[in-house]
N, CA and C atoms as a LAMMPS dump frame, in Angstrom:
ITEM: TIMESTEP
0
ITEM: NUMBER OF ATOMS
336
ITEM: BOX BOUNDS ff ff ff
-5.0000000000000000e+02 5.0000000000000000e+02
-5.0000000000000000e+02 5.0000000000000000e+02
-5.0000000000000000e+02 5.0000000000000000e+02
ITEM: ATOMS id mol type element x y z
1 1 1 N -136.7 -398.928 309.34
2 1 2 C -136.627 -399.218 307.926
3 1 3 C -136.391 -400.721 307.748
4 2 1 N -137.119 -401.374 306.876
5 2 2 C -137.109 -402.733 306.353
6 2 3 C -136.214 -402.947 305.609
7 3 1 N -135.238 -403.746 305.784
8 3 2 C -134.302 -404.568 304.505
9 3 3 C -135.147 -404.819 303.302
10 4 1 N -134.892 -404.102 302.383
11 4 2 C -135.775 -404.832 301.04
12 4 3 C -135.037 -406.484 300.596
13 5 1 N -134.277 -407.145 300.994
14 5 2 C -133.787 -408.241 300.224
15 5 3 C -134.412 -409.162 301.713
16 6 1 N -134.65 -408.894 302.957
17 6 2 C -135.609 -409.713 303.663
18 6 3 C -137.162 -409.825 302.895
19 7 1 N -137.588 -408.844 302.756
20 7 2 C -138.722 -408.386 302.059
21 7 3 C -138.714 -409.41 301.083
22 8 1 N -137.79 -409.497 300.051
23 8 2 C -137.812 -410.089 298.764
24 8 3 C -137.905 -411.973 299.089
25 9 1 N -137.449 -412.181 300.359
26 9 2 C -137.129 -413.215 300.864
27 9 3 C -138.036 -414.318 301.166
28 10 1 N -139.092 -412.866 301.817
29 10 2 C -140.363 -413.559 302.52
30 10 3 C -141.591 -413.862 301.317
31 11 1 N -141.555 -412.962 300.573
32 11 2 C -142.033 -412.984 299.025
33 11 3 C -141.729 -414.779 298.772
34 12 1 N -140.811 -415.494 298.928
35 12 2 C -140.017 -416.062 298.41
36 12 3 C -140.711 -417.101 299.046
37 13 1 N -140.761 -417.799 300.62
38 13 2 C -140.988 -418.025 301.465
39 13 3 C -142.631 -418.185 301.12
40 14 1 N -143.628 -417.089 301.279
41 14 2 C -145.025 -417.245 301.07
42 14 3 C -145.384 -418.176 300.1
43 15 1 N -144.882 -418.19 298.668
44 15 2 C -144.81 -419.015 297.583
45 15 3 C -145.024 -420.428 297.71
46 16 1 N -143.071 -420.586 298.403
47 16 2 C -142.893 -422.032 298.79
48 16 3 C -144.398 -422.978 300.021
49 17 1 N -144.795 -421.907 300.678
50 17 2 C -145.768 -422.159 301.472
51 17 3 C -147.129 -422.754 301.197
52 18 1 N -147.638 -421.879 299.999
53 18 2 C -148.641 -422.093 299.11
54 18 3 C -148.109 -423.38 298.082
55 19 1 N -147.134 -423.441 297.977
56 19 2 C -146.97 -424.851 297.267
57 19 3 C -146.704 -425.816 298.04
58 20 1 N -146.654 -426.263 299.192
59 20 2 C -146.662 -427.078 300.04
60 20 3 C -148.039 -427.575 300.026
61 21 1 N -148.947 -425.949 300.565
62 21 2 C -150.105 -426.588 300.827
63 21 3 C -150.903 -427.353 299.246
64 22 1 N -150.514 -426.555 297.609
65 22 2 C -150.803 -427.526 297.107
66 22 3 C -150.843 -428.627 296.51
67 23 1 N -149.173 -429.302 297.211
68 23 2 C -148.673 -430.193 297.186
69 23 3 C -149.472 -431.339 297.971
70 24 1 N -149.903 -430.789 299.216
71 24 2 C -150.587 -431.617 300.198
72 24 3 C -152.226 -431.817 299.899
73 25 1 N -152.489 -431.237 299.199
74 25 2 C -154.094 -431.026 298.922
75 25 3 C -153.601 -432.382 297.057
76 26 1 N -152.774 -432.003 296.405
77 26 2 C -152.657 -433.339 295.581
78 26 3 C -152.603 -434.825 296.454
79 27 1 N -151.471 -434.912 297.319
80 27 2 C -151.579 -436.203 297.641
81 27 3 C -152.972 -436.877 298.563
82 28 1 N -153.843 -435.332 299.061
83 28 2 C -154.495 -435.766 300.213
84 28 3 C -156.407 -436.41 299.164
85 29 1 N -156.487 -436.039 297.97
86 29 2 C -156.811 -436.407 296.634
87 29 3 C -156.454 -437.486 296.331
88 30 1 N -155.031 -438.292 296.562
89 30 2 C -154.85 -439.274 295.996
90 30 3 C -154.475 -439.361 294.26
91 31 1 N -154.171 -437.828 294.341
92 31 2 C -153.745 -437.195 292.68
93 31 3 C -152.058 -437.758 292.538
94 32 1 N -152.213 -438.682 291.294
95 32 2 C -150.45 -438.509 291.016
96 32 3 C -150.339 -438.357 289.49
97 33 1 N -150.617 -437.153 289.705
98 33 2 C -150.242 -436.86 288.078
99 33 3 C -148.993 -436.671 287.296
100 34 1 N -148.369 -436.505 286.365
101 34 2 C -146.832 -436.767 285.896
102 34 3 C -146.403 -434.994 285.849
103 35 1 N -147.327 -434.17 285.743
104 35 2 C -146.754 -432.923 285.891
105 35 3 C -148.143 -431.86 287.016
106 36 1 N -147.29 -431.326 287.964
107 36 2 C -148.153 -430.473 288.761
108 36 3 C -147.757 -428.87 288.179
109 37 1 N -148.645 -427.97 288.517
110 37 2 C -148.428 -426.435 288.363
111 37 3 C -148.196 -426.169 289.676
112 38 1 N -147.345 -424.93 290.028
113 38 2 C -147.153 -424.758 291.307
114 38 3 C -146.485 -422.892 290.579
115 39 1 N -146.568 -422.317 292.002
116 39 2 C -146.046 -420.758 292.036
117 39 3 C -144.742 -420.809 291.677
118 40 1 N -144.5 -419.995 290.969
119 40 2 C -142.971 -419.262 291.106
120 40 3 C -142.569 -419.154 292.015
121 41 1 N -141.41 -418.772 293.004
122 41 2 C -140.88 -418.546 294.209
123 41 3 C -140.018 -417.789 294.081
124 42 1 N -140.185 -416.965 293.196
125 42 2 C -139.456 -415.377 292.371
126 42 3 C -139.286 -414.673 293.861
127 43 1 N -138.993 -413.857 293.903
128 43 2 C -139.202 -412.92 294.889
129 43 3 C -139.751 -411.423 294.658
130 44 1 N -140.63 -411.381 293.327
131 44 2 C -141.666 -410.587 292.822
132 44 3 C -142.743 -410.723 293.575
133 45 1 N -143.277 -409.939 294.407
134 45 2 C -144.441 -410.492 294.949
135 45 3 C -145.924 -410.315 293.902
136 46 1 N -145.667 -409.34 292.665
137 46 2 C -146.542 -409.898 291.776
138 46 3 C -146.769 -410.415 290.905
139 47 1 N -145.504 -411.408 290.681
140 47 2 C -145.896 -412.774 289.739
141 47 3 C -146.455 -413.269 290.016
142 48 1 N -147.16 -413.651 289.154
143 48 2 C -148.321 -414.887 288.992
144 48 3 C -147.742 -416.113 287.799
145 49 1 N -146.935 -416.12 287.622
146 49 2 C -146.329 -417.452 287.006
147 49 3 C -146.314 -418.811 287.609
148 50 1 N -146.798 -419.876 286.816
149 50 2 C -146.375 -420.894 287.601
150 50 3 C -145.33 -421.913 287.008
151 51 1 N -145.013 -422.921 287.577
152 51 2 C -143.651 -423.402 287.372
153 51 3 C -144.442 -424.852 287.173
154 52 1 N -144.171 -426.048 286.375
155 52 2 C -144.483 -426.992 286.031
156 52 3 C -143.065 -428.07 286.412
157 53 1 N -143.785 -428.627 287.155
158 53 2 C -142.305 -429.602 287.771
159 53 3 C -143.153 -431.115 288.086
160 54 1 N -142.658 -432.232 287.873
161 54 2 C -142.967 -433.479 288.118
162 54 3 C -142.66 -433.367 289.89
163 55 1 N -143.2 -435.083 290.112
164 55 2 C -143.412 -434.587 291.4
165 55 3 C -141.949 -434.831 291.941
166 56 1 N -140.896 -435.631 291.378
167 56 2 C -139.417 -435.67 291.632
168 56 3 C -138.888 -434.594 291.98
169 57 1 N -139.024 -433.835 290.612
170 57 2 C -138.218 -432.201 290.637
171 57 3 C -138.807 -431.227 291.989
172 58 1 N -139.983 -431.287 292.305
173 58 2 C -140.882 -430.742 293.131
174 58 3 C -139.424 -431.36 294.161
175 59 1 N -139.969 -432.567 294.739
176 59 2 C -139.08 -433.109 295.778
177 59 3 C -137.425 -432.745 296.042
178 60 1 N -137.001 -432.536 294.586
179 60 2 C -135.721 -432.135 294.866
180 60 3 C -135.465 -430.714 295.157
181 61 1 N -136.153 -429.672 294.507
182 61 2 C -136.232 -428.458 294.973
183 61 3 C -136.513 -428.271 296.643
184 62 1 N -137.179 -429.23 297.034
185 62 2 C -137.871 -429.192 298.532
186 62 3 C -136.758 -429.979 299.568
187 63 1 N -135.583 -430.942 298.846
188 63 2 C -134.963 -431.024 299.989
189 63 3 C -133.797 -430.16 300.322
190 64 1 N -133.8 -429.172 300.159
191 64 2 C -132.805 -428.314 300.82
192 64 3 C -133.545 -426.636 300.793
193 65 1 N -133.74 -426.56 302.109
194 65 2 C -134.956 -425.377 302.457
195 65 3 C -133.544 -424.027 302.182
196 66 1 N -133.056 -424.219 301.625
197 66 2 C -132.551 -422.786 300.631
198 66 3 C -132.787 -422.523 299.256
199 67 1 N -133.15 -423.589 298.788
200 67 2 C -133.394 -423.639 297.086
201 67 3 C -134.943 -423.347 296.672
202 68 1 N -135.001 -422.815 295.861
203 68 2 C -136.563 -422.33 295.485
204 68 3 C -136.626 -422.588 293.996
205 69 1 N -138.014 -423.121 293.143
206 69 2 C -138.224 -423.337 291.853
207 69 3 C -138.69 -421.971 291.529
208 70 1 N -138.155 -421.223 290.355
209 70 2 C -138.451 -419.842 289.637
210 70 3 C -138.534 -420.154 287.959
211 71 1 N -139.526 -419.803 287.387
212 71 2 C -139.516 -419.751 285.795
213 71 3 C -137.936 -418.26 285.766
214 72 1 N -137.933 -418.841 284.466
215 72 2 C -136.725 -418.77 283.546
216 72 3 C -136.613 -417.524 283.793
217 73 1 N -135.259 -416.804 284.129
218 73 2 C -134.684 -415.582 284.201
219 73 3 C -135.385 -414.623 285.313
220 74 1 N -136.038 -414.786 286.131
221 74 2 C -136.916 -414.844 287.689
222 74 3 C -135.729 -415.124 288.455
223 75 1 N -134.962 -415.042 289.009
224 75 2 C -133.501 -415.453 289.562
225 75 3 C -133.67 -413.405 289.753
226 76 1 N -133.092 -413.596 291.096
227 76 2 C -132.88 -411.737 291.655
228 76 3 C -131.533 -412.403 291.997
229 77 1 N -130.484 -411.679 291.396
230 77 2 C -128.933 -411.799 291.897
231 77 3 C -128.472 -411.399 293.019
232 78 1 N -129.778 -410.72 293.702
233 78 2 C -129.239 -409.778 294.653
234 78 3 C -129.488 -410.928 296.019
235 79 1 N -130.225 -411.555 295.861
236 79 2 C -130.519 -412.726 297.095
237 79 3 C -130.361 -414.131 296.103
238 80 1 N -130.606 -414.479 295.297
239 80 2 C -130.414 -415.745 294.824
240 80 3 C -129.078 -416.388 293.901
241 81 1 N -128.468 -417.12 294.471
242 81 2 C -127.453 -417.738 293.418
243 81 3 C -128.157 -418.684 292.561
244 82 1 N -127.793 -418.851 291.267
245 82 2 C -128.634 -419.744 289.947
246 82 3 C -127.753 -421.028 290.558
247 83 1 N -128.629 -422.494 290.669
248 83 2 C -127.981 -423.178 290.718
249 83 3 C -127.881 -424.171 289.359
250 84 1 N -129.324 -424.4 288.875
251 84 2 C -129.095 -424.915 287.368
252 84 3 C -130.234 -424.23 287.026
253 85 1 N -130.214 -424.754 285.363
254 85 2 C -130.963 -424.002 284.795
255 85 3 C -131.953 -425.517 283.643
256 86 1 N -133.512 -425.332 284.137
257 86 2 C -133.781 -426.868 283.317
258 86 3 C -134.793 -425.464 282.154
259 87 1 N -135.458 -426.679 281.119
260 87 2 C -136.123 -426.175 280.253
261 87 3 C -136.955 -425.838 281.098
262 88 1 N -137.842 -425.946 281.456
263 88 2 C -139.315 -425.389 281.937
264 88 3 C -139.471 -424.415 283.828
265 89 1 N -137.463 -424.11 284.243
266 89 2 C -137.81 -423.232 285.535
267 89 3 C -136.346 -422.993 285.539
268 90 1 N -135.635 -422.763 286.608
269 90 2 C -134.491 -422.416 287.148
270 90 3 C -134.53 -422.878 288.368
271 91 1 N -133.456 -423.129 289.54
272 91 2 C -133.175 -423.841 290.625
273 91 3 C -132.531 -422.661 291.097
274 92 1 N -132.584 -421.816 292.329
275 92 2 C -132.173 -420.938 292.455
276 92 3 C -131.653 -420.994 294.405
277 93 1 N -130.766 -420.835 294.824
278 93 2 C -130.693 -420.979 296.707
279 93 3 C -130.044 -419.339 297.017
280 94 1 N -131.028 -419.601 297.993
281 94 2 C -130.652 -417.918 299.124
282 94 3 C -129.238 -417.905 299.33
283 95 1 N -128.41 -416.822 299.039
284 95 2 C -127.149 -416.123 299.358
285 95 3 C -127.744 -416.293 300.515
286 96 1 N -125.968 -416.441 301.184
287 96 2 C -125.726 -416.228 302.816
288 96 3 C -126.39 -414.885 303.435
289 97 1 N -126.261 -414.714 304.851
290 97 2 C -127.249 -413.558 305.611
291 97 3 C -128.624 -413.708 305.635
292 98 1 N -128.744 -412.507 305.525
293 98 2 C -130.736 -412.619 306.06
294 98 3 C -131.58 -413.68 304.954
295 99 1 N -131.143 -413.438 303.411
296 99 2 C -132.331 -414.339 302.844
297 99 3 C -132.011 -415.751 302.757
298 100 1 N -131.055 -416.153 303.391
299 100 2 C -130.813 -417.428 303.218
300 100 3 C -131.239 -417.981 305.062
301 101 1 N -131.097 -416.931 306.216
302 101 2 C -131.498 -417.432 307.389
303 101 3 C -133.36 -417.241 307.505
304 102 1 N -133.924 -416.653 306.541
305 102 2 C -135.115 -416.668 306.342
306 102 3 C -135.502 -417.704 306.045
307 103 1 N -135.155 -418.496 304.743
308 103 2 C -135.449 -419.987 304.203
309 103 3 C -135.272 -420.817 304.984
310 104 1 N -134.138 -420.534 305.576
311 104 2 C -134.272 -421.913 306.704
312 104 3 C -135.056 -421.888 307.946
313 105 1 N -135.251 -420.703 308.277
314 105 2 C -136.235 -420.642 309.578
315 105 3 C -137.582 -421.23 309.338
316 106 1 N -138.23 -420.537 307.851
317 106 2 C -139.381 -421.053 307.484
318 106 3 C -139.649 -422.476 306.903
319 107 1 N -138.422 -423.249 306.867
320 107 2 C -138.52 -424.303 305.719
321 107 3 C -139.541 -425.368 306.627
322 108 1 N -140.75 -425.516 306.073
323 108 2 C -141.332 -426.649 306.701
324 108 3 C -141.244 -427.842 307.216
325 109 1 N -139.935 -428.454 306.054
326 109 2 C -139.621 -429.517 305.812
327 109 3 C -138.666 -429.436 306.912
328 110 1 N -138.146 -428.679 307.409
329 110 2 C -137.321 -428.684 308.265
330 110 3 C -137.437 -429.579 309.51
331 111 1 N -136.367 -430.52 309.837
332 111 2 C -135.731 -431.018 311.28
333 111 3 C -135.771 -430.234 312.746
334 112 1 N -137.203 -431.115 313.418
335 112 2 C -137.416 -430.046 314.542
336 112 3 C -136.38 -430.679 315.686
């Protein structure tokens, strides 16, 4: 039997992944636009929402591979603590245990 809050985790994880890559496909364009669209990082695996973040906010969500960008009230209490709350998403980091040792295993950005 599968942990559903790993489950919810990796949901979480795939997101951040896909916004990397179209983070990297903007700069590799030579795109600097003042606002990008990017996925939710809900842990719904069928949202389709996206989250509108400059490329700062992008960056700050991305330096700490526990925190994930989620539109508004997208926050699962059951794996995510709210860390702030802006007009246009929520800032949300993996509770301790599995969904928070998930984020960091996968975090790209991560220190090899």
């Amino acid at each position: 039997m599968t942990d559903w809050r790993a489950d919810e985790a990796r949901n979480e994880v795939r997101s951040r992944s896909t916004n990397e890559w179209i983070q990297a496909a903007h700069d590799s364009f030579g795109e600097s636009n003042d606002m990008d669209r990017y996925l939710c990082e809900c842990s719904d695996m069928r949202c389709a929402s996206t989250v509108t973040l400059t490329r700062s906010e992008y960056e700050a969500v991305r330096a700490d591979g526990h925190t994930f960008a989620v539109m508004l009230n997208h926050e699962n209490p059951e794996i995510d603590a709210l860390v702030a709350e802006y007009p246009r998403y929520s800032l949300v980091a993996k509770l301790p245990g599995t969904p928070a040792s998930i984020a960091n295993a996968s975090d790209p950005r991560r220190p090899t």
